[in-house]
C-alpha positions as a Markdown table, in Angstrom:
| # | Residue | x | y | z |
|---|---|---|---|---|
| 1 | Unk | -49.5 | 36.9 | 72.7 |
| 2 | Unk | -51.1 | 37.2 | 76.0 |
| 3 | Unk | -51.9 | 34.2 | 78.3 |
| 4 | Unk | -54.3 | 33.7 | 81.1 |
| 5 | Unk | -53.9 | 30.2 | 83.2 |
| 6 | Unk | -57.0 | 29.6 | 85.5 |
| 7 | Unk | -56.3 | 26.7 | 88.0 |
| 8 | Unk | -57.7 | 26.3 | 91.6 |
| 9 | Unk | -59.9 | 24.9 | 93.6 |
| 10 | Unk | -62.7 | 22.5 | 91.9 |
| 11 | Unk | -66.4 | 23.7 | 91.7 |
| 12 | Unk | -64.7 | 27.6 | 92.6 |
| 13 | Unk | -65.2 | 29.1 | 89.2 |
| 14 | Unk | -62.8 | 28.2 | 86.4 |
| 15 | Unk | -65.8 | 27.3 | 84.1 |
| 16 | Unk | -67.6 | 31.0 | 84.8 |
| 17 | Unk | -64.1 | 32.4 | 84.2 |
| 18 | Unk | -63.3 | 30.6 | 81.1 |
| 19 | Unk | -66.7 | 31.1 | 79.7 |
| 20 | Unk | -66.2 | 35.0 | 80.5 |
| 21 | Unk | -63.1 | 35.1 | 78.2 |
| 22 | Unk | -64.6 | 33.3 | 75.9 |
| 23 | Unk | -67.1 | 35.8 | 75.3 |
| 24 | Unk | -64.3 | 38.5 | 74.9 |
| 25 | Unk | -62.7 | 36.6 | 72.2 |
| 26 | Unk | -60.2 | 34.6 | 73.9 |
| 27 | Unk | -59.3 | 31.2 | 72.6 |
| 28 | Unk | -60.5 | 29.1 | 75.4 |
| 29 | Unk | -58.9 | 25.8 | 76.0 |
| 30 | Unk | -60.9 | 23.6 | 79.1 |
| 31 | Unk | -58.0 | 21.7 | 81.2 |
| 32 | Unk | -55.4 | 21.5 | 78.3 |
| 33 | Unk | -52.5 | 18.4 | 79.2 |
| 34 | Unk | -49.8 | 19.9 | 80.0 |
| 35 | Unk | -47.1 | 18.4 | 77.7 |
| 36 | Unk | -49.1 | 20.2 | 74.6 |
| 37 | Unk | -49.2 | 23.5 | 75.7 |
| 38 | Unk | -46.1 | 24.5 | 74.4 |
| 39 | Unk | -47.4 | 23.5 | 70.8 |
| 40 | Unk | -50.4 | 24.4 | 71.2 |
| 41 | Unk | -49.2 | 27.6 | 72.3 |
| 42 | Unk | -47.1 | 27.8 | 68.7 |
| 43 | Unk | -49.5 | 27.1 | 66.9 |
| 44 | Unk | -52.2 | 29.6 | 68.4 |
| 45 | Unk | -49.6 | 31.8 | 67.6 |
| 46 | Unk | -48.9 | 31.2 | 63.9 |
| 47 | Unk | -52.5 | 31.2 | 63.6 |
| 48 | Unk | -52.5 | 35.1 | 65.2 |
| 49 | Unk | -54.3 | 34.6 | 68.1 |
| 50 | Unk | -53.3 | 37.6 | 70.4 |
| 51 | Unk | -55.6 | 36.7 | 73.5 |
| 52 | Unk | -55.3 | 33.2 | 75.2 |
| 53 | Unk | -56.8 | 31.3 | 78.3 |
| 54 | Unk | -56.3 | 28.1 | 79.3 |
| 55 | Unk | -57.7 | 25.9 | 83.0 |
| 56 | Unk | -56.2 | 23.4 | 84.3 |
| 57 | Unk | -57.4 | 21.4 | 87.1 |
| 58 | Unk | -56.5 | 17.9 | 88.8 |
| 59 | Unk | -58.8 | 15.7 | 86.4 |
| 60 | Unk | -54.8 | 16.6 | 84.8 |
| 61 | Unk | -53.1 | 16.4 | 87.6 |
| 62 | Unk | -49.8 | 15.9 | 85.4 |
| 63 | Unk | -49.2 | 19.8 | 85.2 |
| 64 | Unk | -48.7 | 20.2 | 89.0 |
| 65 | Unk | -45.1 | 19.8 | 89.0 |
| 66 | Unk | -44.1 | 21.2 | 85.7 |
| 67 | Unk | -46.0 | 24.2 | 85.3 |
| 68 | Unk | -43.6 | 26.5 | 87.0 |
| 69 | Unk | -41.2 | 24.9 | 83.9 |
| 70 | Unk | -43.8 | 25.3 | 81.1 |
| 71 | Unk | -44.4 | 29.1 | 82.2 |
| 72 | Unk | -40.7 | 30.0 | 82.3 |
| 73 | Unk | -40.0 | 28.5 | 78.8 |
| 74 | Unk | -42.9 | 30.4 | 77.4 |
| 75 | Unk | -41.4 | 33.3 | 79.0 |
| 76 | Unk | -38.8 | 33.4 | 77.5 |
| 77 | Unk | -40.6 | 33.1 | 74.2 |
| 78 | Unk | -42.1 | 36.5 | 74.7 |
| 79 | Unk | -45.8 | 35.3 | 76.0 |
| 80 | Unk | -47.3 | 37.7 | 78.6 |
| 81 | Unk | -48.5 | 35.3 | 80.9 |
| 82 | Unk | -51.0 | 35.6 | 83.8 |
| 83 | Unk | -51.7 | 32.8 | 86.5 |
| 84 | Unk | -55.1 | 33.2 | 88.1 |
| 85 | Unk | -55.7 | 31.0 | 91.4 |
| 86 | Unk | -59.5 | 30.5 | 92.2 |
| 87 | Unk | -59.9 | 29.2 | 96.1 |
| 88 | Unk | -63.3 | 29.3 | 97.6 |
| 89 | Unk | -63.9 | 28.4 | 101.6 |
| 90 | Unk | -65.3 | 24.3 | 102.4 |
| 91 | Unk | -68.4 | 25.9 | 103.0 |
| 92 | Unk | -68.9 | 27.1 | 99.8 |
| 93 | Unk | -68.0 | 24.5 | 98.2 |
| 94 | Unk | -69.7 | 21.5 | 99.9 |
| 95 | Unk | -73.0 | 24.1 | 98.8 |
| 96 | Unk | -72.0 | 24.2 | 95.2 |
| 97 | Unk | -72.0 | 20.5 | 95.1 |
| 98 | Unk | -75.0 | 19.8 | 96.6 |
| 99 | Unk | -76.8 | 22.7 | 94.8 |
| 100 | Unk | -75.6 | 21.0 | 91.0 |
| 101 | Unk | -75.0 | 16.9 | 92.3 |
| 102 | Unk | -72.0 | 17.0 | 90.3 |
| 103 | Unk | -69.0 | 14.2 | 92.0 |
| 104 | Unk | -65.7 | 15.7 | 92.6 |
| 105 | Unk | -63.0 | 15.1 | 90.3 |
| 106 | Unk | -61.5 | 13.1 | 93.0 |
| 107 | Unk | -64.5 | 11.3 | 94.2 |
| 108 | Unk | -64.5 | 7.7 | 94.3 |
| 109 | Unk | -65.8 | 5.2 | 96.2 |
| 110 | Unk | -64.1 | 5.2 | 99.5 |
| 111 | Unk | -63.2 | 9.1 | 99.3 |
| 112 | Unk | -65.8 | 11.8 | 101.3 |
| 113 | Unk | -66.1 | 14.8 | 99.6 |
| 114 | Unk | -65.0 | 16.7 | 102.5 |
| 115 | Unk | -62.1 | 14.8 | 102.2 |
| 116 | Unk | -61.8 | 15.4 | 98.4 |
| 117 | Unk | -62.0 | 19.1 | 98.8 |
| 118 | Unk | -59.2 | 18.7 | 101.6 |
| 119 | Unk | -56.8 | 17.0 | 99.5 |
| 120 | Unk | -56.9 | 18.8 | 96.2 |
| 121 | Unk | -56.5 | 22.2 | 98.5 |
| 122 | Unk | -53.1 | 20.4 | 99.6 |
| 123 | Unk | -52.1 | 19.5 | 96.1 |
| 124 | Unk | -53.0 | 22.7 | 95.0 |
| 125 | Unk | -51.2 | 24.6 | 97.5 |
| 126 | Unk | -48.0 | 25.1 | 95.7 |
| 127 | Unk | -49.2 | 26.8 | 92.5 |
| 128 | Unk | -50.8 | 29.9 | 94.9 |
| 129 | Unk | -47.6 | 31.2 | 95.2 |
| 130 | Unk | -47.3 | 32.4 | 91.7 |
| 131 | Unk | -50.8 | 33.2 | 91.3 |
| 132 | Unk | -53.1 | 36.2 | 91.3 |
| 133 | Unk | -55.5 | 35.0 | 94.2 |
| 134 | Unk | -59.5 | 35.4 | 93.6 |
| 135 | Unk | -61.9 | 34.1 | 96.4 |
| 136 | Unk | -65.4 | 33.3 | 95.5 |
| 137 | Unk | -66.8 | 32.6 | 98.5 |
| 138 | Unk | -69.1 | 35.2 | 98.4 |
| 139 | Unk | -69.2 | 36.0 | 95.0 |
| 140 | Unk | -72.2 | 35.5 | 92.4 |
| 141 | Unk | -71.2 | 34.4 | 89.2 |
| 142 | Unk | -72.0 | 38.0 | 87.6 |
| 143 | Unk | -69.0 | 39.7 | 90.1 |
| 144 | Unk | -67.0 | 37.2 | 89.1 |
| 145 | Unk | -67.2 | 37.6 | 85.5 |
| 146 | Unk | -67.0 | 41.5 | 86.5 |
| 147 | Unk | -63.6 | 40.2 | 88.0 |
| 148 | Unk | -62.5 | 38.7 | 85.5 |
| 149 | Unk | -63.4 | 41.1 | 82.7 |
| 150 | Unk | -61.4 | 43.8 | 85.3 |
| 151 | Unk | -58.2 | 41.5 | 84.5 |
| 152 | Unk | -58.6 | 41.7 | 81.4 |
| 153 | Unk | -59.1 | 45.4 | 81.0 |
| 154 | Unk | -56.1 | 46.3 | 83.6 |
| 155 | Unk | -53.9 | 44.0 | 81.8 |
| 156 | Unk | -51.2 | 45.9 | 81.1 |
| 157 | Unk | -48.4 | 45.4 | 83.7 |
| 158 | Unk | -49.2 | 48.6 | 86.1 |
| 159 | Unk | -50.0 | 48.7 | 89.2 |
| 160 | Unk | -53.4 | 48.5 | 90.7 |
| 161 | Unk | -54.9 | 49.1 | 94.0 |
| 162 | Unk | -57.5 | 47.2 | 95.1 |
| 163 | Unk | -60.3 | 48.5 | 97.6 |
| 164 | Unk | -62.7 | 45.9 | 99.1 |
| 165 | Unk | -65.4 | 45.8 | 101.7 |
| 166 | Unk | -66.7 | 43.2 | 103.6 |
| 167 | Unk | -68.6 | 41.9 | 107.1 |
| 168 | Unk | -66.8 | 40.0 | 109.3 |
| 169 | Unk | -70.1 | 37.9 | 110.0 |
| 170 | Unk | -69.6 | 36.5 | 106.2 |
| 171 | Unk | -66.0 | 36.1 | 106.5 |
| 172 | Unk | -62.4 | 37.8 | 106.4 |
| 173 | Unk | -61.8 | 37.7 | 102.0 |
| 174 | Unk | -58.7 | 35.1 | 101.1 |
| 175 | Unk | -57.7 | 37.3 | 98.6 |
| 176 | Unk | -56.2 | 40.3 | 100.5 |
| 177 | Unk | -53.4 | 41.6 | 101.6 |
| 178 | Unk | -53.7 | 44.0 | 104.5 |
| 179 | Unk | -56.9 | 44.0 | 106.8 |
| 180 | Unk | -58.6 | 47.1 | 108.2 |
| 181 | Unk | -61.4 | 46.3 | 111.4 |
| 182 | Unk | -63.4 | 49.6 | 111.1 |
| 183 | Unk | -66.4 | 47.6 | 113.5 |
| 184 | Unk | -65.0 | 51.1 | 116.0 |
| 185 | Unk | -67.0 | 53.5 | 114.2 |
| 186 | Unk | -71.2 | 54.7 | 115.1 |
| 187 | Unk | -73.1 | 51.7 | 113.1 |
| 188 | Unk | -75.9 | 53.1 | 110.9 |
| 189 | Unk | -78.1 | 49.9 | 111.4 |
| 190 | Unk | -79.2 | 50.8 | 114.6 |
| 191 | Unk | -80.7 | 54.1 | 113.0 |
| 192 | Unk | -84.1 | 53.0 | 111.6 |
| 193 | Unk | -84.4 | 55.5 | 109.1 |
| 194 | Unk | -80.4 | 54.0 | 107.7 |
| 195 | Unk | -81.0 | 50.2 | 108.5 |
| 196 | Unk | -81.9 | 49.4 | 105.1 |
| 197 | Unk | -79.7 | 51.8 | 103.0 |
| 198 | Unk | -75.8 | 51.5 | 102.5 |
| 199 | Unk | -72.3 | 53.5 | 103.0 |
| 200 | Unk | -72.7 | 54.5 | 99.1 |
| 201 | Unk | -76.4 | 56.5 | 99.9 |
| 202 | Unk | -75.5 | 60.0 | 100.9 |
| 203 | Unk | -77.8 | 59.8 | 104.5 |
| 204 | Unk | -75.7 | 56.9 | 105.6 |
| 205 | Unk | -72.3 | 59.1 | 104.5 |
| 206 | Unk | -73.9 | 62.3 | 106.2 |
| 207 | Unk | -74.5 | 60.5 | 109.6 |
| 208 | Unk | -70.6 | 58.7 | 109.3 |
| 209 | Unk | -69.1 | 61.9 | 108.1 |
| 210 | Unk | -70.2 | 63.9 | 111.3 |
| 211 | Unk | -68.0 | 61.3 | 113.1 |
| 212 | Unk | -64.3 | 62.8 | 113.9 |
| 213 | Unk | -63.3 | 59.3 | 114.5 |
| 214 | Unk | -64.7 | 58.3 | 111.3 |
| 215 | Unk | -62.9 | 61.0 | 109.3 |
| 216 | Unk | -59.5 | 60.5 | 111.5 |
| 217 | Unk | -59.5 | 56.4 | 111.0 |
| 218 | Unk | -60.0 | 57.4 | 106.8 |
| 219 | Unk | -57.2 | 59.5 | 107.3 |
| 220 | Unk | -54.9 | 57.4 | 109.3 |
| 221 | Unk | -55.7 | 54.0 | 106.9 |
| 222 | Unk | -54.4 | 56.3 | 103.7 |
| 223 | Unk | -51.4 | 57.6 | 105.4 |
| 224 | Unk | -50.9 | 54.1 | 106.1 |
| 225 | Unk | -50.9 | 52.3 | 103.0 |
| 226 | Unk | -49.7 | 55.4 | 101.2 |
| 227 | Unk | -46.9 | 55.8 | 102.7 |
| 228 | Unk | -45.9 | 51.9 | 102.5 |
| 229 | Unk | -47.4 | 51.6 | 98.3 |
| 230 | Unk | -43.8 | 52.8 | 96.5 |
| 231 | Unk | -42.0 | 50.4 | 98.2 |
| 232 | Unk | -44.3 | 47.8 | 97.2 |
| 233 | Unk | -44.1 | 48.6 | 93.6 |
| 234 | Unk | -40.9 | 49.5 | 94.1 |
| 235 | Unk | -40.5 | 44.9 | 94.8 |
| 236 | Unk | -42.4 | 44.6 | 91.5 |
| 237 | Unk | -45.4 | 44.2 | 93.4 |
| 238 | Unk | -48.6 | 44.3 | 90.1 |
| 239 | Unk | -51.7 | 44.8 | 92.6 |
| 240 | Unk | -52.2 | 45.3 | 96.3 |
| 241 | Unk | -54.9 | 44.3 | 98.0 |
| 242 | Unk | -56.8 | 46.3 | 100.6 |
| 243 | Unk | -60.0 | 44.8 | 102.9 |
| 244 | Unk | -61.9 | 47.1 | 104.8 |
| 245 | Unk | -64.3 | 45.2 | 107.0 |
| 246 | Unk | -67.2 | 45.8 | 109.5 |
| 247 | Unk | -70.2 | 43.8 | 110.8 |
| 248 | Unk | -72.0 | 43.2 | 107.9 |
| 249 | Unk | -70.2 | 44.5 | 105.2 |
| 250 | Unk | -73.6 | 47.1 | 104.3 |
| 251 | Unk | -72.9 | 50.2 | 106.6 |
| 252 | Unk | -69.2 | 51.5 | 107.6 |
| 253 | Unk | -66.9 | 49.6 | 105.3 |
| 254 | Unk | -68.7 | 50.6 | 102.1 |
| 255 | Unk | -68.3 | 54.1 | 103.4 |
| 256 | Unk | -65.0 | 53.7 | 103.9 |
| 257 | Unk | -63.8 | 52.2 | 101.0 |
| 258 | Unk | -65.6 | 54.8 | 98.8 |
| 259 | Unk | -63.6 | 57.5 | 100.8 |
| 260 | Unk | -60.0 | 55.9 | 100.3 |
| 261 | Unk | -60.8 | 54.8 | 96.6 |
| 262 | Unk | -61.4 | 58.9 | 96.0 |
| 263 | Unk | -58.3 | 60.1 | 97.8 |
| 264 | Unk | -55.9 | 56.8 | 96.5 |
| 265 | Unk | -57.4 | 57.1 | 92.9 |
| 266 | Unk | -55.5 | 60.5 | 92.3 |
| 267 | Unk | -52.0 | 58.5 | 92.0 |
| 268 | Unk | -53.2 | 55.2 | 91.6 |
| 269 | Unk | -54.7 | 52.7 | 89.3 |
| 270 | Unk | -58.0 | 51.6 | 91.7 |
| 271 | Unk | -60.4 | 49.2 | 91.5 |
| 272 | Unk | -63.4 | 49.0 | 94.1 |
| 273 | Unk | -65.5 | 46.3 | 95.1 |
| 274 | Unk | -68.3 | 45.6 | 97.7 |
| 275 | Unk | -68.5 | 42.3 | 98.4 |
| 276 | Unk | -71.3 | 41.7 | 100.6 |
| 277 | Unk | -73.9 | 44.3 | 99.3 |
| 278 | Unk | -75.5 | 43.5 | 95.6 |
């Protein structure tokens, strides 16, 4: 059996990921106490269901201290498990709220919800560590079912690069590991006839291509992070992260990304992503 735990971060996705599984027939269990999910889990299992997912969120805030516990002894049991962390800037989620008028699970009477957002990020904190990070910030709820349905498809316990763009002007992403500034590089928005096209159109690629500082940072980025990825996988490491950002995520990065995703997917599992271009 194979076991997906979303937690995180109220109002930063777990229903759009849940919902997502759901539809690629998971059993789907919404905020599941704690103290049954071991017999729940046995009895999913007599039942032959191959493909769980499970949220859990502070309206049950029981789980925070023992799901490090429940995980192990499941484990041990032979479940594949996989703990996904959704997180999502204050921003973001003071929008959400207003845009749907739904209270915060930790709302009351003399509680802001700036506040409530503050202190169920603290309470939260601890599970991250164990967690595959996703940051919705800036993504619609299409990418992040496309997210999530790439979890589910890249399962299998490999390694997997992952190449992202982004613009500085929306944000650095949470949900990275190393970050690349390529903001150096000839900008194609000042270039009328490029303003409104982006790094994957080939005029955009022609005019960074002609760059020898384009073409050397490419090359210096890879020999970076290639030569560092064994060791990495070597510590058991199941994805890297790699952000490559510029002004407005549109232009350079996208190039860039597409460039290292064709050299890195020779030897590696990749997965792409622009995050601030549809």
């Amino acid at each position: 059996m194979k076991l997906f735990i979303f937690t995180g971060l109220s109002g930063s996705g777990k229903s759009v990921a849940l919902k997502t599984l759901e539809d690629l027939e998971f059993y789907c269990i919404d905020n599941l106490p704690i103290k049954l999910l071991d017999a729940c889990i046995e009895t999913l299992k007599i039942q032959s269901y191959s493909n769980v997912a499970i949220s859990l969120d502070v309206r049950n805030p029981s789980f925070l201290g023992t799901l490090p516990e429940e995980v192990e002894g499941l484990s041990k049991k032979g479940i594949e498990i996989k703990i996904i962390f959704l997180t999502a800037s204050k921003e973001s989620l003071l929008r959400r709220y207003s845009e749907t008028r739904r209270p915060h699970p930790l709302s009351d009477d003399n509680t802001t919800l700036n506040e409530c957002i503050e202190v169920e990020r603290k309470l939260l904190e601890p599970l991250k560590n164990n967690a595959e990070q996703i940051d919705t910030s800036r993504l619609s709820p299409q990418q992040l079912k496309n997210c999530v349905r790439d979890l589910v498809e890249n399962k299998n316990h490999q390694f997997q690069l992952i190449l992202q763009s982004f613009g500085f002007k929306h944000g650095v992403p949470l949900d990275t590991d190393f970050t690349f500034d390529v903001r150096c590089l000839p900008n194609p928005f000042y270039e009328d006839e490029l303003k409104q096209l982006s790094g994957s159109d080939s005029p955009v690629a022609d005019y960074l291509s002609r760059s020898a500082d384009t073409l050397k940072l490419i090359g210096d980025i890879h020999r970076f992070v290639d030569n560092w990825l064994p060791l990495f996988i070597t510590e058991g490491r199941v994805t890297l992260s790699i952000s490559i950002g510029c002004t407005g995520g549109q232009h350079r990065s996208v190039y860039v990304v597409e460039q290292l995703e064709k050299k890195f997917k020779q030897n590696y599992r990749t997965l792409m992503r622009h995050r601030d271009i549809s």
